[in-house]
C-alpha positions as CSV (number, residue, x, y, z in Angstrom):
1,X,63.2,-25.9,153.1
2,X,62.8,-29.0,150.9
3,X,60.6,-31.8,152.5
4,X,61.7,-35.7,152.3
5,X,58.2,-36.9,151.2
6,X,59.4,-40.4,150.9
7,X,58.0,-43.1,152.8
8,X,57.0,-46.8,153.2
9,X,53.3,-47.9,151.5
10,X,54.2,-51.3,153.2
11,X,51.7,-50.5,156.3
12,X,49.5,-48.8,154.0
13,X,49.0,-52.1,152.1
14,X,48.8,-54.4,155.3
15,X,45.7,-51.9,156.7
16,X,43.6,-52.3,153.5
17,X,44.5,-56.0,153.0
18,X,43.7,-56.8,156.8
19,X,40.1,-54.3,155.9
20,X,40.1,-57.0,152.7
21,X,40.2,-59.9,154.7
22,X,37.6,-59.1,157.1
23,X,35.0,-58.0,154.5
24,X,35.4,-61.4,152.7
25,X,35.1,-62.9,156.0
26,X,31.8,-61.2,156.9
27,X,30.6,-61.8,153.3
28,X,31.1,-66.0,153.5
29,X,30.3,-65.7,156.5
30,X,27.1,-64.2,155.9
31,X,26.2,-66.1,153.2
32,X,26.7,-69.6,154.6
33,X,24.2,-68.3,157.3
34,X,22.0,-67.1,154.5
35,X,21.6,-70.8,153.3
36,X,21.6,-72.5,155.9
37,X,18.4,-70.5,156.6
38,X,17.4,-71.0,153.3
39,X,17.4,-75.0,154.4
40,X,15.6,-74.4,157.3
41,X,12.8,-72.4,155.4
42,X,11.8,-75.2,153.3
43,X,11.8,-77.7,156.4
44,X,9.4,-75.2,158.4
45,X,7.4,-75.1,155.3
46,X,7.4,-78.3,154.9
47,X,6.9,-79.4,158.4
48,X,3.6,-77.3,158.5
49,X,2.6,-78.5,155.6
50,X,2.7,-82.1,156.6
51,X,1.4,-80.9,160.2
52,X,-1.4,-79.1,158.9
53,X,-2.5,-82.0,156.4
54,X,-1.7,-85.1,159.2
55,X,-3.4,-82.8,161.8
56,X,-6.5,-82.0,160.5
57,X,-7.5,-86.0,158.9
58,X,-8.5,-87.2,162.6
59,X,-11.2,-89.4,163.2
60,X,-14.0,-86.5,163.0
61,X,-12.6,-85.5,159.5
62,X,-13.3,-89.3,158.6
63,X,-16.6,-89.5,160.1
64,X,-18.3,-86.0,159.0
65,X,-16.1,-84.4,156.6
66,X,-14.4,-80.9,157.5
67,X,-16.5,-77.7,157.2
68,X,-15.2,-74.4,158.2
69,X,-17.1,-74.2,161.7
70,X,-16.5,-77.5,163.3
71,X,-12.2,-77.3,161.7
72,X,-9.9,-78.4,164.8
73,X,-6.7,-79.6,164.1
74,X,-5.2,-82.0,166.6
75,X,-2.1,-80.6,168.5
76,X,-0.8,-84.2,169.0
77,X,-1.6,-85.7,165.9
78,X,0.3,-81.9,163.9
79,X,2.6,-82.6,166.1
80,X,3.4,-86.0,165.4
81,X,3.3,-85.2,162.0
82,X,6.2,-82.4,162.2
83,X,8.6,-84.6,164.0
84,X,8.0,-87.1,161.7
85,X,8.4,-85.4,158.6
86,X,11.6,-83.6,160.2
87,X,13.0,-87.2,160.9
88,X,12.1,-88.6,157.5
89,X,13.8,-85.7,155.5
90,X,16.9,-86.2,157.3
91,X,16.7,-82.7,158.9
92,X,18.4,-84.0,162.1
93,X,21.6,-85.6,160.8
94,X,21.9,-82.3,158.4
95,X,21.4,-79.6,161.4
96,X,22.5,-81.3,164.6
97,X,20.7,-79.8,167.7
98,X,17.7,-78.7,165.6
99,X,14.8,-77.6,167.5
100,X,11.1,-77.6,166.4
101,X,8.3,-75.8,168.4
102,X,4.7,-76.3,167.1
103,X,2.2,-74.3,167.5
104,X,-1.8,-75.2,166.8
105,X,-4.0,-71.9,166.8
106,X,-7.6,-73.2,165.2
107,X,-6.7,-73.8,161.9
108,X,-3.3,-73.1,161.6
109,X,-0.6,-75.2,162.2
110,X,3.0,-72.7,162.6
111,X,6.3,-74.7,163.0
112,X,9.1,-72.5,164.6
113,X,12.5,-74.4,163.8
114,X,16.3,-73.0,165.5
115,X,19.3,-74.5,164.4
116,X,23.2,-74.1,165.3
117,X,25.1,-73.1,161.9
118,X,29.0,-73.9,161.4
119,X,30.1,-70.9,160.1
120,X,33.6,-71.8,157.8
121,X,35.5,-68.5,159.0
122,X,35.5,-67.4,162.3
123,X,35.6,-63.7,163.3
124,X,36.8,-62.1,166.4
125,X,34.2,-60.2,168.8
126,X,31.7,-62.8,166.8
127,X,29.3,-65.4,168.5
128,X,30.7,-69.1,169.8
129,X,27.6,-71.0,168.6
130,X,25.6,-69.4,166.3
131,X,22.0,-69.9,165.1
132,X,19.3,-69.4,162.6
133,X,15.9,-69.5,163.1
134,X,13.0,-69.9,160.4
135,X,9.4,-69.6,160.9
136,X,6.7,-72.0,158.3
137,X,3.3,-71.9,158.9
138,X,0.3,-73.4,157.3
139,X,-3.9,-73.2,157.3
140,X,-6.6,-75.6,156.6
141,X,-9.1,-74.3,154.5
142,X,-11.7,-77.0,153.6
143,X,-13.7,-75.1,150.5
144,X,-10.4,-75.2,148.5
C-alpha cells in the first residue's frame, strides 16, 4: 500500500511565525523595561547622592565639622534634597507617577524609586500597568 505523504506546510509556517512574533515581543518588550530601569538607576543614584551630601551639611556640620561619631544626617533636610533633585532633573515629566521613598539609617541615605513603564507591544496574559523599581543608596564618610 502506497501512502499519500503530501500535505499543506501552510499551518506549519503560521505556528512558528506566530512562536516568531511572540519571542520578538517578549524581547522589545523586555528590553524597553531594561532601560527604563536603566533611567531609574542613575536617578536613585543620583537622588542619594544629592540626599546624602544636602543631608549631612546641616547647621552642626557648619558649626563643628563632621567626625565619624557625632555623623547624623537629617531625614528632612535628605529628604528635601531627593525631591528636589528628582524635580530639577525632570524625572517627573519623563516617568509620570514616579514614586520616591527615602530612607535615613545613620549615615546612609537609600532612595527607593518605582515607576510605571509603557511597554510599546502588549502581550496577552501580561500585566495592565507595569513597573520597575531601582534602588540607589549613598554613605557619608567624613575622613575621605
Amino acid at each position: 500500500m502506497i501512502r499519500d505523504e503530501r500535505g499543506s506546510s501552510t499551518p506549519l509556517i503560521i505556528a512558528f511565525m506566530a512562536v516568531i512574533l511572540l519571542l520578538v515581543a517578549v524581547v522589545v518588550d523586555a528590553s524597553a523595561a531594561f532601560l527604563a530601569r536603566q533611567r531609574l538607576d542613575e536617578l536613585a543614584d543620583g537622588a542619594a547622592l544629592q540626599g546624602a551630601d544636602l543631608g549631612a551639611q546641616g547647621r552642626d556640620a557648619y558649626d563643628g565639622g563632621l567626625a565619624r561619631d557625632d555623623l547624623a544626617i537629617s531625614d528632612r533636610e535628605a529628604e528635601r534634597a531627593v525631591r528636589a533633585y528628582l524635580r530639577d532633573s525632570g524625572a517627573e515629566q519623563d516617568h509620570p507617577g514616579l514614586r520616591a521613598v527615602v530612607h535615613v539609617d545613620g549615615d546612609r541615605v537609600v532612595v527607593e524609586l518605582v515607576a510605571p513603564v509603557d511597554l510599546p507591544l502588549s502581550l496577552p496574559g501580561g500585566p495592565e500597568r507595569p513597573s520597575v523599581r531601582s534602588v540607589g543608596s549613598a554613605v557619608v564618610d567624613p575622613e575621605e
